[in-house]
N, C-alpha and C positions, 0 to 999 in steps of 0.2 A: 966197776962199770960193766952194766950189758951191750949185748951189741941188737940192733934191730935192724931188719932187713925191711926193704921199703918198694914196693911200686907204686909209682903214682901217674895220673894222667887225668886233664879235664874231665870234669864231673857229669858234662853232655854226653863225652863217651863213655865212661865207664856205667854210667848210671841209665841209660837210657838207650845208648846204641850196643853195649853189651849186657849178655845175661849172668852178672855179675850177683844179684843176688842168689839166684841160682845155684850158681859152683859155691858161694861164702855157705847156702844153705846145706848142700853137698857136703862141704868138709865138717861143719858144722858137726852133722848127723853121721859122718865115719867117725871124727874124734868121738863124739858119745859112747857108739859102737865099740871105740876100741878103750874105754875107759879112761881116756886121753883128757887132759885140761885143753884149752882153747889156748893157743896163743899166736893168735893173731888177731888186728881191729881194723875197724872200718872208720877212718878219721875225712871230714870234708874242712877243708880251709887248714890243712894239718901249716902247726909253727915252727917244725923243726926245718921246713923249706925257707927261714929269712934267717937260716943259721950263715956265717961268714961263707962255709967251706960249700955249703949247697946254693952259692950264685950263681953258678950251670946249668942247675936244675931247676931253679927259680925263676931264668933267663926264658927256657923253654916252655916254659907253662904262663899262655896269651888269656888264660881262663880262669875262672875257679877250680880249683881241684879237688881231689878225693885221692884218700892213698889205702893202700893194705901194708899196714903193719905187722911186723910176726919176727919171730925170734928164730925161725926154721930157713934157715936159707934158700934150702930147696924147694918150699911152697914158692915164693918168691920168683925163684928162677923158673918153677913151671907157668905161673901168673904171665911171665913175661912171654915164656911159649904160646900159651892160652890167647892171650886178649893182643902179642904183638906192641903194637901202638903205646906201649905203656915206658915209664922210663924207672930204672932202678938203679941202687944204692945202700948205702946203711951209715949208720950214726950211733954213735954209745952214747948210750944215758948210764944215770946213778944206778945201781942195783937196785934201791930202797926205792926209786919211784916204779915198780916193776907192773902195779895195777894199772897208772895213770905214765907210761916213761915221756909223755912230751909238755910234761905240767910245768919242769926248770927250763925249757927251751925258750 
């Protein structure tokens, strides 16, 4: 099992009242730089939020959402610095879904 780190928050604000593609372009173009794989994604309507154990964070989201996914915890936790208003967590998936990890959710 991986583990993936998550913030997530309606898709009005992250997409529209913040400059989110911006920083995703940002980090983006450092990992390139540093010959770095990408491992983080940009998921909208993500399914691993109607998992049993994320009805907290399913509770709190009156919206559609968008989340950033990433295997780095400390992007995540600067995310949450960054944009505030966002809500975070994480979930283990299978090792083997590692391209696609919310495809058994």
């Amino acid at each position: 099992m991986d583990t993936y780190y998550f913030a997530i928050a309606s898709q009005d604000f992250l997409l529209k009242e913040e400059p989110l593609e911006e920083v995703l372009r940002e980090r983006t173009n450092h990992y390139k730089s540093l010959g770095k794989n990408i491992d983080f994604w940009l998921i909208t309507n993500p399914a691993f939020i109607h998992a049993p154990n994320m009805l907290n964070i399913k509770r709190q989201l009156v919206k559609p959402s968008v989340a950033i996914i990433s295997k780095n915890p400390k992007f995540i936790d600067w995310l949450k610095l960054r944009f505030v208003f966002v809500l975070t967590g994480n979930f283990n998936a299978p090792s083997k879904n590692i391209r696609d990890p919310l495809k058994t959710l």
